[in-house]
C-alpha positions as CSV (number, residue, x, y, z in Angstrom):
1,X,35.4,-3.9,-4.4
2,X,33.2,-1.2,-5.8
3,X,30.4,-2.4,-8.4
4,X,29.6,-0.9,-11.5
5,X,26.9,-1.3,-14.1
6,X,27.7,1.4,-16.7
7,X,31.2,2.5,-17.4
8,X,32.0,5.2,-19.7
9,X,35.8,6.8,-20.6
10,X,38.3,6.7,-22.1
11,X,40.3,3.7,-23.9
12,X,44.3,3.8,-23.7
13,X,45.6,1.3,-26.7
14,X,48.3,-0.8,-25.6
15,X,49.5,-2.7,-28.9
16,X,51.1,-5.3,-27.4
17,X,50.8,-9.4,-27.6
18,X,51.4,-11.7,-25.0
19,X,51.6,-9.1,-22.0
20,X,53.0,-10.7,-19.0
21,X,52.2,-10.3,-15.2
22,X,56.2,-9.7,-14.9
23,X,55.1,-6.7,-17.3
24,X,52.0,-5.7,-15.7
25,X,53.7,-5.4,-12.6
26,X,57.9,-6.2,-11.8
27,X,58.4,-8.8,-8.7
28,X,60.7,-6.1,-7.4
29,X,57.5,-3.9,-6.3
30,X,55.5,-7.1,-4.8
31,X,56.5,-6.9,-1.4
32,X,53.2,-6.1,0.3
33,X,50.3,-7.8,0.6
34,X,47.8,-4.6,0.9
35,X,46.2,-4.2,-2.3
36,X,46.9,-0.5,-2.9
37,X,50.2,1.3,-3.7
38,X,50.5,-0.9,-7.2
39,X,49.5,1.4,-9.7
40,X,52.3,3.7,-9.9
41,X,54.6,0.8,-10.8
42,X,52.2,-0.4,-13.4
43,X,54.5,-1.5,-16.3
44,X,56.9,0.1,-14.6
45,X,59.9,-1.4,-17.2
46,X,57.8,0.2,-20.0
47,X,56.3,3.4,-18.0
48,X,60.0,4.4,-17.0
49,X,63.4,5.0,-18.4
50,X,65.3,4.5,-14.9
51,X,64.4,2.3,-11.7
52,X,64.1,4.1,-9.7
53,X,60.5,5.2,-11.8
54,X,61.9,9.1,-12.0
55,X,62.0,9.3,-15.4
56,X,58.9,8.7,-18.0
57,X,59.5,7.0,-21.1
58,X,57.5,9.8,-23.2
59,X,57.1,6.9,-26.2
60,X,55.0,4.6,-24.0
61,X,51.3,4.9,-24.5
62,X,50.2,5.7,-20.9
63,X,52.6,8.9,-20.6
64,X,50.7,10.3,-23.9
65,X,48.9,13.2,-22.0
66,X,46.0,12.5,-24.2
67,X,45.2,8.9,-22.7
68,X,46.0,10.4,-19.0
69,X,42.9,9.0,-16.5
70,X,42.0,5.9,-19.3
71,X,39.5,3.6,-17.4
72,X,40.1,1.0,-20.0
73,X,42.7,-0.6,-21.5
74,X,42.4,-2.0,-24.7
75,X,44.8,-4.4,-25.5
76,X,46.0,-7.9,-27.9
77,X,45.8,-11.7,-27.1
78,X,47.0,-13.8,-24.3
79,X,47.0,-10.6,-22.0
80,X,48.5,-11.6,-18.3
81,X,50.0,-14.4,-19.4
82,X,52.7,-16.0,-17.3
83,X,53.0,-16.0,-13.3
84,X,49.4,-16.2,-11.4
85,X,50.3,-13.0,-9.3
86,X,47.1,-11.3,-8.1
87,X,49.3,-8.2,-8.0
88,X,48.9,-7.8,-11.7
89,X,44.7,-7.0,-11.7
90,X,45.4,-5.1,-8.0
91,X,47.9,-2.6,-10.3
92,X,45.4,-1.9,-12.9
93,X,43.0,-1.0,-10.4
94,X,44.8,0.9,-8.6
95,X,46.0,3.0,-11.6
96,X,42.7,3.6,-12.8
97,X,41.4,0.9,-15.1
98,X,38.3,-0.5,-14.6
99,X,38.0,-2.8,-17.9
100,X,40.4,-4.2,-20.2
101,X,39.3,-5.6,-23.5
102,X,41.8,-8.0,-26.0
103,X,41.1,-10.6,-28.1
104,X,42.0,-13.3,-25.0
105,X,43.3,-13.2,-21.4
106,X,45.1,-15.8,-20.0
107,X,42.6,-18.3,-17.5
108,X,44.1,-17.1,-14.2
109,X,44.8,-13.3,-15.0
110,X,40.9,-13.5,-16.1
111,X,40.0,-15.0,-12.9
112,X,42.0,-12.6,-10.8
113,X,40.3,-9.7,-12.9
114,X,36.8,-10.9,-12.3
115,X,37.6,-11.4,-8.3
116,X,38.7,-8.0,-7.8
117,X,36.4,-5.8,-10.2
118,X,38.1,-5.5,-13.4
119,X,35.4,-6.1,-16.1
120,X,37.8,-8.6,-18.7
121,X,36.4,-8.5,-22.1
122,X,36.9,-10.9,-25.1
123,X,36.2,-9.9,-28.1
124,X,37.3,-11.5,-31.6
125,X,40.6,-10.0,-33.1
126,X,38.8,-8.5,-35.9
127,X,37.0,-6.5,-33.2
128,X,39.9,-5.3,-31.1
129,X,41.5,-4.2,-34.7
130,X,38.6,-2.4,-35.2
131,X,38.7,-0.7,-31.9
132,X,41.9,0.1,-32.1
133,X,41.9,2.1,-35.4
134,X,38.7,4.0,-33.6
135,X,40.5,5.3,-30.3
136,X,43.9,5.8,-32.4
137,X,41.9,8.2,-34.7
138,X,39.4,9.9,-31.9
139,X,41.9,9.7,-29.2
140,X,40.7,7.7,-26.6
């Protein structure tokens, strides 16, 4: 795990509640235990229009050419919710993302982030909102 004190870059906004690990990452690509190789199927269902990850859904927010090399993910409430797959922090990381921000992370997902790098930040909703409407208007 690399250390950081000072990150600066650009925010992708991901306007989505209650973002699942099954979304962060599909079970189908979990088959390895090494902790690269997961960020090209990082919401994969949402990323790609066939399964075989060929095709790029050009109306989800990480194909926009303008949030391309984002190193933080701002996002809503109850982020990584569901299964306690380490996978899900591992993918992040591995696509680039170094800290994601919402309004509240589930308790394991936050765990999991904190073990393996990712800076998690809660901040109140009002705050996210407000963050939101800056890197929607400044892009990124």
């Amino acid at each position: 795990m690399e250390a950081f004190i000072t990150l600066s870059g650009m925010a992708a906004p991901l306007d989505k509640i209650n973002v699942d690990t099954d979304q962060i990452i599909p079970k189908q690509f979990l088959k390895k235990i090494e902790r690269t190789g997961f960020g090209i199927h990082l919401f994969h269902d949402w990323r790609y229009l066939d399964d075989a990850g060929t095709e790029s859904n050009s109306e989800f927010v990480l194909n926009f050419p303008r949030y391309q090399g984002s190193k933080i993910l701002l996002t809503r409430e109850n982020f990584g919710c569901g299964s306690s797959r380490e996978h899900a922090p591992w993918a992040l990381q591995d696509y680039g993302f170094y800290c994601v921000i919402a309004s509240s992370f589930a308790d394991i997902f936050y765990s999991n982030c904190r073990k393996n790098g990712i800076l998690a930040v809660v901040l109140q909703a009002e705050e996210v909102q407000a963050l939101f409407d800056e890197v929607e208007a400044n892009e990124g």
